[in-house]
N, C-alpha and C positions, 0 to 999 in steps of 0.2 A: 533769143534766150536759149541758154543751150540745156540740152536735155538728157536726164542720165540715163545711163544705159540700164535695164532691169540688170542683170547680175550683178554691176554697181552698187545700187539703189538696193537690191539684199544683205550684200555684202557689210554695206552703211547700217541699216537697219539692225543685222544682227550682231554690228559691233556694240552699237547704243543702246542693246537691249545687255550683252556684258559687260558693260559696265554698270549698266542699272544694278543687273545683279550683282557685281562686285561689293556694290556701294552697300548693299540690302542685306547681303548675306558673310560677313563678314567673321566668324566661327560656325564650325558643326557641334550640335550638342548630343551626350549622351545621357540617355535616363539610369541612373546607377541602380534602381531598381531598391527595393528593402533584402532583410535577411529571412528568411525563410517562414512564411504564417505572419509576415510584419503587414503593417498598412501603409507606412509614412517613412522617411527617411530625411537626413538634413545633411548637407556637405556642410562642415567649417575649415578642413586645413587642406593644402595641398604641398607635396612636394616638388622635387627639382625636375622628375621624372614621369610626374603625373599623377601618381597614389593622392588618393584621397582617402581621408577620415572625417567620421563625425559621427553619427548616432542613427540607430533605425530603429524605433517605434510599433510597438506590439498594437497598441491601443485600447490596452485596460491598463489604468490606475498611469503610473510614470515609471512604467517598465519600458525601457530602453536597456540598447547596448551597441558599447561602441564597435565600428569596422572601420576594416581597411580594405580600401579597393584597391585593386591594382590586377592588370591584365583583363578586366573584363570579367572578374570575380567579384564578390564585397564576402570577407574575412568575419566571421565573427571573431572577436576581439575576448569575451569572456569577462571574467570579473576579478576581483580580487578575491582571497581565500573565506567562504563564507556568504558573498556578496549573491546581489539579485539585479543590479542596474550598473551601467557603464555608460560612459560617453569621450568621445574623442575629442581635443577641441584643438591640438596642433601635432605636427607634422615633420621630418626633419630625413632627408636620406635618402638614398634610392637604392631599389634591389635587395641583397641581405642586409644592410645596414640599415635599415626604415627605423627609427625610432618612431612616439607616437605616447603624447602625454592628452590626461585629461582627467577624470574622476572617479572613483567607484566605488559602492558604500561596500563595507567589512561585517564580518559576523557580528560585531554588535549595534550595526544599523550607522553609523557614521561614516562619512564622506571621506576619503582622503586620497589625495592627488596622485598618479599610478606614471611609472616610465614601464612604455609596450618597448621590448627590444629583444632579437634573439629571438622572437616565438615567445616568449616569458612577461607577464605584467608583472612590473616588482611596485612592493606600496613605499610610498617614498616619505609616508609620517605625517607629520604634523612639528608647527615653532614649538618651543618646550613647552610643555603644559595645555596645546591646544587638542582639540579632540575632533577637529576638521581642517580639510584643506584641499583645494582643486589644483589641478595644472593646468597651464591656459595654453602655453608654446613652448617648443625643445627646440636646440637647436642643433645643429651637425655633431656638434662632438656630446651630446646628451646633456647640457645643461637645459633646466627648466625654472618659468617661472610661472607666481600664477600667486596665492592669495592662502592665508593657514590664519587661524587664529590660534591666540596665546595664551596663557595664564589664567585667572579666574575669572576673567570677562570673557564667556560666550562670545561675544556679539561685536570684541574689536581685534579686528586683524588686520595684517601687513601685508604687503608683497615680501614674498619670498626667491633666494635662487638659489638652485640647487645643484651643485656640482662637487663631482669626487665622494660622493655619498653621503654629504653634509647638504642641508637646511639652513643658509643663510636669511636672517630677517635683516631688509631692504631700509627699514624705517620708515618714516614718512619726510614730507614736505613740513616746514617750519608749521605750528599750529593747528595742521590738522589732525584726526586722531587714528585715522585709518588710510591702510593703501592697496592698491592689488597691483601684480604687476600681469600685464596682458600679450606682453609682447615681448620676443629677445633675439637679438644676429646672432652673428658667428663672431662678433669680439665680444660676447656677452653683456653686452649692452642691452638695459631695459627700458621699454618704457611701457607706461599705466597711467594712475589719476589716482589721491587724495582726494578728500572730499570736495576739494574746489578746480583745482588744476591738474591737468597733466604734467607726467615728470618725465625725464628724461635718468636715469642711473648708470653711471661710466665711468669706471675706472674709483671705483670708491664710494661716488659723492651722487647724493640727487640733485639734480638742477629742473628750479620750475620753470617750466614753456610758458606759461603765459597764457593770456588767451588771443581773441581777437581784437582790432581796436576797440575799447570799451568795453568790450566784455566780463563778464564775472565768474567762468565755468569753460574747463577744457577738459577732454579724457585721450590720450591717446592710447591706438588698438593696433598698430600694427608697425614694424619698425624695418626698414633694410639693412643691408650690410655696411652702406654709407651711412649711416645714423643718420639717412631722413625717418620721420616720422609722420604717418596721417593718424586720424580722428575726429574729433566734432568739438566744437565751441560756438559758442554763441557772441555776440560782438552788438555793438551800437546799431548795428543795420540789420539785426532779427529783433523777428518780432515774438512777444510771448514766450514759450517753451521750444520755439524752434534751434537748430544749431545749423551750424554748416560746415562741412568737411572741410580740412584742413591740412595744409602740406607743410610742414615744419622742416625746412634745411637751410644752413647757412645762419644758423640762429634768428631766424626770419620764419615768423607763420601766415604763411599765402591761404586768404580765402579760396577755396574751390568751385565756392557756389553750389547751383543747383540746375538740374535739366529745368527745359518750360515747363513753367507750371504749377512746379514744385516748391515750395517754401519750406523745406529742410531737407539737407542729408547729411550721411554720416560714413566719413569713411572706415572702414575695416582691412583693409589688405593693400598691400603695395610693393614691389619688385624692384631689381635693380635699378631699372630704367627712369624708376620714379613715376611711374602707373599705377595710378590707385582705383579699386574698386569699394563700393559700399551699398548703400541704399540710400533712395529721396525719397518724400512724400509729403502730401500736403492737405491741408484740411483734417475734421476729423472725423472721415472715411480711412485716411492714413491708408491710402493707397502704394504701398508700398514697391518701389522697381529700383532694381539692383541698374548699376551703373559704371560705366568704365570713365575713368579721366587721362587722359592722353594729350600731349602736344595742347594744353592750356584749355582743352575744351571737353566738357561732362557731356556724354551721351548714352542716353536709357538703352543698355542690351536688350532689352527686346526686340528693337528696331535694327540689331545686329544679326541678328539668328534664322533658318529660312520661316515665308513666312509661313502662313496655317500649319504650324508645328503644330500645335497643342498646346505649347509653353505657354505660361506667364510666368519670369524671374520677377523672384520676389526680391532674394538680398545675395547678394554677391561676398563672401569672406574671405577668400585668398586669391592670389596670382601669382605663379610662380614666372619665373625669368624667361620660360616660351614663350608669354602670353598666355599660358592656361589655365582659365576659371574655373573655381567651383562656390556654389551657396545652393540655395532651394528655393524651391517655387512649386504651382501650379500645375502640372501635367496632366491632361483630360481631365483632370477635376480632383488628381489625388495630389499631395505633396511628395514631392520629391527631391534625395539631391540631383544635382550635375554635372557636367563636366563639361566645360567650355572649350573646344581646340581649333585655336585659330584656320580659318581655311585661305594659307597661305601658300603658293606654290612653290617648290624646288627653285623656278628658274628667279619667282623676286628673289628668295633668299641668296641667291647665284649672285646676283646683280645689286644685293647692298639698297633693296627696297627697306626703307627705314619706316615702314607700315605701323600704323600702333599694334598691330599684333602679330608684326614678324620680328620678336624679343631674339637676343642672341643667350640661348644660355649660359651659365654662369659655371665655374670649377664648383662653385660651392649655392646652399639654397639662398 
C-alpha cells in the first residue's frame, strides 16, 4: 500500500477543508446598522450598484423613516412636507441617479406615495379623489407603481403607474374589486394581485397569471426585465394557508417549492438571471428564513453565510443582477437590515464560473 507523503497529505487536507469552506460560506454580509438613536432597521430594495433602502425604526409608537444606504453610510431619507414617518420599499439607479419610491404621511396625517430623486422627496398624490397612496418599486427612468385609493370609497383602491408626472389607474383583473401593483421593469411592466390572482400589466392590458395547478390565489411581488415574475400561490399540493413561491416565465407558472422542512414560501425579489429570493417557513412558530433559488434548487441563506456570525435571516426582498441581497433578520438579538455580497473571486469571474452568485451585471437594474 503505498503511503502519502505528509506535505501531500497537508496539501489534501487543506484543499478539502476550501472547499468545505467554499461550499459553507458562499456571501459576506454586512450589518447596515439603524439611523442614528434607532433600535431596528429593515432592507427591502436594492439596486444595480448596491444601495439599499427601506426603513429604520425609532421604537416608540410607528416612527420610522426611510434610508438610503450606499458606501457604507444609511442616508436619512426625511419625509414629506409636514410629515413624521417614511419608509422605502424600492429602489432604481446608481450613483447620482438613485431614484427611491415608498410612503410618507403629509401635514394632515395621510399617506401618500413619494419619488426620492436628486436629494428631493417629491409627493406623487393620490388616483382622483383618493386621500392615500404608497409606492412599492421605481424603476430606471422613474416610473412607479404601487396602490392609491379613489373616489368616495376609503377602502377600495387600484394599482397605480406613475410616469411623466401623471397617476395612471392600472384597473383591476375581470371581477375583482381592488389591485395594487408591487412590482415594475425597465419596459414598465407591472405586475401585483387582485383579490384573487396575480397580474401581470403590459403594454395597456392586464393579463391574469393564474395560479398553481388547482390553485385558487396568486400575488406576484417582484418582476425582471424579461417579464419573468415570482410570488406565492397556493396549488392542489398545499396544504391550508400555505403558498409556495413561484416563477412565472414563458406563460408557464413553475412551483419553486420549499427548503427541508419548510411547508411554505414566498417569493419576493428576482434578477436577470432568473434568481429568486424570498422567505419559507412552517408550522405555527413560522419560523421564518430568507432563501435563495438558483439552477432549480431553494436553499436557506443562512447555511450560506460564515458561520457563528450572529445572523439569523429572516426574509430576503431583493437581488440585484451581482447577486447582491438585502432583507432583515436577527443580528446578536437586534433586527437588522443587510447586505448580502457574493464572495466570488476575480479569477471565477475570469474564467466564466456560472456560480449562483457570480451574476453578470446588467446595463440597466
Amino acid at each position: 500500500m503505498r503511503r502519502l507523503s505528509v506535505p501531500f497529505a497537508l496539501n489534501l487536507f487543506c484543499a478539502l477543508l476550501a472547499v468545505q469552506a467554499a461550499t459553507a460560506q458562499r456571501y459576506t454580509i454586512a450589518d447596515l446598522g439603524t439611523l442614528p438613536g434607532d433600535i431596528a432597521s429593515y432592507g427591502r430594495g436594492i439596486d444595480r450598484s448596491g444601495q439599499v433602502t427601506g426603513y429604520s425604526y425609532s421604537g416608540i409608537g410607528n416612527f420610522v423613516h426611510a434610508f438610503l444606504y450606499s458606501e457604507g453610510e444609511m442616508l436619512d431619507l426625511g419625509t414629506l412636507p409636514g410629515g413624521n414617518i417614511s419608509a422605502g420599499y424600492g429602489i432604481s439607479g446608481g450613483g447620482g441617479r438613485v431614484k427611491v419610491t415608498g410612503y410618507s404621511n403629509t401635514a394632515d396625517g395621510s399617506n401618500h406615495a413619494f419619488l426620492y430623486t436628486n436629494g428631493t422627496m417629491y409627493d406623487l398624490g393620490t388616483l382622483p379623489g383618493g386621500i392615500y397612496s404608497g409606492g412599492f418599486a421605481v424603476n430606471s427612468y422613474g416610473q412607479v407603481t404601487g396602490s392609491s385609493n379613489f373616489g368616495v370609497d376609503y377602502h377600495q383602491s387600484h394599482a397605480f403607474l406613475y410616469s411623466d408626472g401623471q397617476m395612471v389607474d392600472l384597473g383591476t383583473l375581470p371581477g375583482d374589486q381592488g389591485s395594487t401593483g408591487y412590482a415594475i421593469n425597465n419596459r414598465g411592466e407591472v405586475t401585483g394581485a387582485g383579490a384573487r390572482h396575480a397580474f401581470l400589466y403590459s403594454n395597456g392590458t392586464m393579463s391574469d397569471l393564474g395560479t398553481l395547478p388547482g390553485g385558487t390565489y396568486s400575488v406576484g411581488n417582484a418582476i425582471n426585465n424579461h417579464g419573468e415574475v415570482t410570488g406565492a400561490a397556493n396549488s392542489a399540493e398545499t396544504t391550508g394557508s400555505d403558498l409556495h413561491a413561484f416563477l412565472y416565465s414563458h406563460g408557464r407558472m413553475r412551483d419553486l417549492g420549499t427548503v427541508p422542512g419548510a411547508t411554505a414560501s414566498v417569493g419576493l425579489g428576482i434578477n436577470l438571471s432568473g434568481k429568486v429570493v424570498g422567505y419559507t417557513f412552517s408550522g405555527q412558530n413560522r419560523d421564518f428564513r430568507a432563501f435563495l433559488y438558483s439552477k432549480r434548487t431553494m436553499e436557506d441563506l443562512n447555511n450560506l453565510i460564515p458561520t457563528n456570525s450572529g445572523w439569523v435571516l429572516s426574509y430576503a426582498y431583493a437581488i440585484n443582477n451581482r447577486g447582491q441581497i438585502t432583507g432583515y433578520g436577527s443580528f446578536n438579538g437586534a433586527t437588522r437590515a443587510y447586505l448580502l455580497t457574493p464572495a466570488c473571486s476575480g479569477h471565477e469571474r475570469e474564467h466564466g464560473n456560472d456560480d449562483a452568485e457570480c451574476d453578470v451585471e446588467d446595463s440597466q437594474d
